[in-house]
N, C-alpha and C positions, 0 to 999 in steps of 0.2 A: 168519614167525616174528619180523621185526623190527616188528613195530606189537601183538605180543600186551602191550606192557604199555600201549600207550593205555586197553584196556579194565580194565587192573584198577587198582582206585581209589587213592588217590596219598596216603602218608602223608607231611605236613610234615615237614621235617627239622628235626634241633634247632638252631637257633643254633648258629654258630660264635662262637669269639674273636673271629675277623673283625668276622663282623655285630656282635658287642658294642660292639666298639672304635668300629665307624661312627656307630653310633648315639649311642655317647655323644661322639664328635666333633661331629656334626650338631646335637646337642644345647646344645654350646657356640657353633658359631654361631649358633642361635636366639636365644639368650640374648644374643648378642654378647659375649662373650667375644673377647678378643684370643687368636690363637693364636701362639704363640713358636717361635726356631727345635727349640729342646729337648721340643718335644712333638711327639708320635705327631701323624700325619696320612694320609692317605691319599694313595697314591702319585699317584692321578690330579690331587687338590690341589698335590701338592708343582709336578709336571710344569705344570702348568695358568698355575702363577705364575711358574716359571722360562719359560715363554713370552712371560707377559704381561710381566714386566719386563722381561726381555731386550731383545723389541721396542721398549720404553719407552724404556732405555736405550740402545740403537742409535739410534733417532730422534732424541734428545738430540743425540748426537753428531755423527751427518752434519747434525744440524740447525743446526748453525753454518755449515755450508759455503756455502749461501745467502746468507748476512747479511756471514759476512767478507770475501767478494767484493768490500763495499762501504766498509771499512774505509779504504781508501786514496782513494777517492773521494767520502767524505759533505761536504756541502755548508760544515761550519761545520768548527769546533775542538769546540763541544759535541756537535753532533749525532757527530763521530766519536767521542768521551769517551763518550756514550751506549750508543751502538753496540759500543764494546769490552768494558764492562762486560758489555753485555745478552752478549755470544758467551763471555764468561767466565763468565758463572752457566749456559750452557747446559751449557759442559763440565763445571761442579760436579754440574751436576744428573745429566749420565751418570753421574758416579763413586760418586756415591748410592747411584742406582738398582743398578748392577754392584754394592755391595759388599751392598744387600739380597737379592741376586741368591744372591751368597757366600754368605749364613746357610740358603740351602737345600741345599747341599750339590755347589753347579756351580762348578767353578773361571773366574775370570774370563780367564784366556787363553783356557779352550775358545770364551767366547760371542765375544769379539774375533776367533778364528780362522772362526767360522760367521758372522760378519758379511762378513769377508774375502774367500772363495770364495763368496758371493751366496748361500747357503744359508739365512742369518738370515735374518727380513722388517722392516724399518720405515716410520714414517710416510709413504705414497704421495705425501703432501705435497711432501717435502724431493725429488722428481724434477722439478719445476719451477722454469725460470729466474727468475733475478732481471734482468731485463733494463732497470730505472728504478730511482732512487731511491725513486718513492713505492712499487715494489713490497717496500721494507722498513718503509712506513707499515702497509701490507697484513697484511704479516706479522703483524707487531706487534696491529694491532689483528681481524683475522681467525682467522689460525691460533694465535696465542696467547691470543687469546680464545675457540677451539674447544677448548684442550687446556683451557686453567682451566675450563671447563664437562665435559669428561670429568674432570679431575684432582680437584676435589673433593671428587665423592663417595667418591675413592679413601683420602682422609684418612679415612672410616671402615671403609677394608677390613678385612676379618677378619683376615689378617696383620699382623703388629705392626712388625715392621722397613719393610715395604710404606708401611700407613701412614703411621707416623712420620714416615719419609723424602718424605713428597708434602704434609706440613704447612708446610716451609720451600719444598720446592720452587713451592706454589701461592701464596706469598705473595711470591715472586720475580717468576712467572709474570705475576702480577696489575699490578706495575710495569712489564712488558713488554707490556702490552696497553694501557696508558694512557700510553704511551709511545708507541705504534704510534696512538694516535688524533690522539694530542696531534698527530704530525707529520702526518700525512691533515688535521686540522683546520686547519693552517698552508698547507699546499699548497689545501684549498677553498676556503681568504680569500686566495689569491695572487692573479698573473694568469691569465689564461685558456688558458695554458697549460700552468700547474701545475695548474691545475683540471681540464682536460684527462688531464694525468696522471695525476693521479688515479682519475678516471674509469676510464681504460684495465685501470691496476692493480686495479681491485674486477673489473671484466668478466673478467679473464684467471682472480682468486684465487678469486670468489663458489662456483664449483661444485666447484671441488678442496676448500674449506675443508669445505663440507657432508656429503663424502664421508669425512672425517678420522673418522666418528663411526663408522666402518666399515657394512657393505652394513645393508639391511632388517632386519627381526626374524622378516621368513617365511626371510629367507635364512643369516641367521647361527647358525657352527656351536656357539658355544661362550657366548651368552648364556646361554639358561638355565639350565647347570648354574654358571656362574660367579655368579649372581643367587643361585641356591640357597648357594651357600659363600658369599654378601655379596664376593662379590672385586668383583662389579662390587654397584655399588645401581638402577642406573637402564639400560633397554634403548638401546641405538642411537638408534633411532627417537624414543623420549622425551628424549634426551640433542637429537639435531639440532633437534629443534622451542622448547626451549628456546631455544637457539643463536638459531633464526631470528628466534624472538619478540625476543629480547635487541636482535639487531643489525640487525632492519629500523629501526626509530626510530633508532639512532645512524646509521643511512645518511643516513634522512629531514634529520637535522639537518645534517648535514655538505653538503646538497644533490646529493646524488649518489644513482646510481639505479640499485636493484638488477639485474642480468643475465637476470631470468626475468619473460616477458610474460604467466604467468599466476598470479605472485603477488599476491593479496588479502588481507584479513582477513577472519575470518569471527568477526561479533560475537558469534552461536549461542553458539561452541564457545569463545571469547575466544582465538584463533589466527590467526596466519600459514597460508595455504595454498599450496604452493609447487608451481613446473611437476617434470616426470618428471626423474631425473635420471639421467645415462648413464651405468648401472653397467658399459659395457662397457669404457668409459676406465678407469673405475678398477682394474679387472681385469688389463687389460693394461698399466698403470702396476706393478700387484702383480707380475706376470710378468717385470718386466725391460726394459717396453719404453716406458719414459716418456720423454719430452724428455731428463730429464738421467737418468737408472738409473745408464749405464755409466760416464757423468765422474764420481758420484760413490761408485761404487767404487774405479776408480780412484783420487779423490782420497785416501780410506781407505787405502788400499794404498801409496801414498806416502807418506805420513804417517809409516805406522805403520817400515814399512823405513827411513825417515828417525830414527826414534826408538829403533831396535833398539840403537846403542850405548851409548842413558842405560839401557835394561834390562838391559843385558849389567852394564853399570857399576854402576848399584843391586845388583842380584844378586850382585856379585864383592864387594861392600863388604858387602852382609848377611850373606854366607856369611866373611869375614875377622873379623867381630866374633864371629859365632857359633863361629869356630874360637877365640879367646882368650877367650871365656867358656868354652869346655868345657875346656881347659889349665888358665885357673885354678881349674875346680872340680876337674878332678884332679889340681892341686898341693895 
């Protein structure tokens, strides 16, 4: 009795609201249309962004933890001036990111408290030491030149607040990768043992920076339909190969040499061809079990209990003003 309606033939169902609503959603990202917080979206949209930000946003911010390390230790008076700027635009750039996060309707305590208890995920990057100074050349001119190669295309995402917020943030970014050269190119004209360092620092950052773009395109879950909504514009795979094209020649010049013994160009295809890369690391970096994961949980977690009595103190002063505004409007 349960299979007597396979045989009997199948009348379409009408439209719903629903289907209407999607369609003429999907409609305006064709178009390109910016979508705003005050318009209808579909819930798996809304969730889809409060992910992708959040993470955005969390990476931001543990993403200082690397760099300020070396704040106390940079070699000049400018390179530290440098350095403190660059970890101060990073924090601008989380609080950005959190308050585009706001207009979807997620309070920013909850994503700081799922950042907290490891529950949130961010950049697999920011799990790695900083163990030299040129490993903050590295940075600079690798992983912030991996994110401005994802972050761009995000200045056209279908979200309006999203975008907006990634138009200042990538022209920050962009100072911070020519920055990250500029020092790499100082240490390759050094001696041979800042050249050395250098060196060391590309071999340790080359394959973490490549994985930043997150896993393949047979393996990722949430490309396509994020391509469909324009949240993302460009797949993983297209985004890394960019990247490599971009940064073999700025290797080349700087005289150092990339970490993988089966990269070539292939004229054919007008590309870089790069050796396998070991998504098992990155996986188990994603899990918790990277070099640094737990310090810089930890580190978050001090932080933020170190900072609980400016919140307590902001909150006790917003909520005293807003008590004599409601007095004087019921005098």
């Amino acid at each position: 009795m349960y299979t007597q309606a396979l045989d009997a033939p199948q009348t379409p169902s009408a439209p719903t609201d629903e289907d209407e609503r999607l369609e003429r959603f999907q409609a305006r990202i064709d178009a390109d249309e910016k979508i705003e917080p005050k318009d209808w979206m579909p819930e798996a949209y809304r969730q889809t962004l409060i992910r992708q930000i959040a993470q955005h946003a969390h990476s931001e911010i543990v993403g200082m933890l690397p760099e300020g390390n070396w704040i106390t230790r940079a070699p000049s008076l400018r390179r530290k001036a440098v350095l403190i700027a660059k970890v101060q635009d990073e924090g601008g750039h989380g609080m950005y990111l959190y308050s585009a996060a706001e207009t979807l309707g997620v309070a920013r305590g909850e994503l700081v408290a799922q950042l907290l208890i490891g529950r949130a995920k961010y950049s697999s990057i920011f799990n790695y030491p900083t163990l030299t100074w040129a490993d903050i050349g590295t940075i600079g001119w690798l992983v912030d030149g991996a994110a401005i190669m994802n972050q761009i295309p995000l200045c056209r995402c279908s979200y309006g607040p999203y975008a907006r917020a990634m138009v200042r943030i990538c022209k920050e970014e962009s100072f911070h990768q020519r920055q990250g050269y500029e020092l790499m190119l100082t240490l390759a004209r050094g001696s041979a043992e800042q050249r050395a360092m250098a060196q060391d620092a590309l071999n340790r950052w080359w394959w973490p920076s490549l994985m930043m773009f997150g896993p393949s395109d047979t393996d990722s879950v949430h490309t396509a339909q994020s391509m469909r909504w324009k949240i993302k514009r460009f797949t993983n795979d297209e985004l890394r190969q960019r990247f490599i094209d971009a940064t073999v020649p700025q290797a080349e010049y700087l005289g150092l040499t990339v970490p993988d013994p089966e990269l070539r160009f292939d004229a054919a295809a007008g590309h870089y061809v790069h050796g396998p890369i070991d998504w098992s690391e990155f996986h188990a970096v994603l899990k918790g079990d990277g070099p640094c994961n737990r310090e810089r949980l930890a580190a978050r977690r001090s932080a933020h209990e170190a900072g609980r009595w400016v919140r307590e103190a902001a909150a006790a002063y917003a909520e005293k003003h807003a008590g004599s505004a409601r007095a004087a409007q019921a005098g």
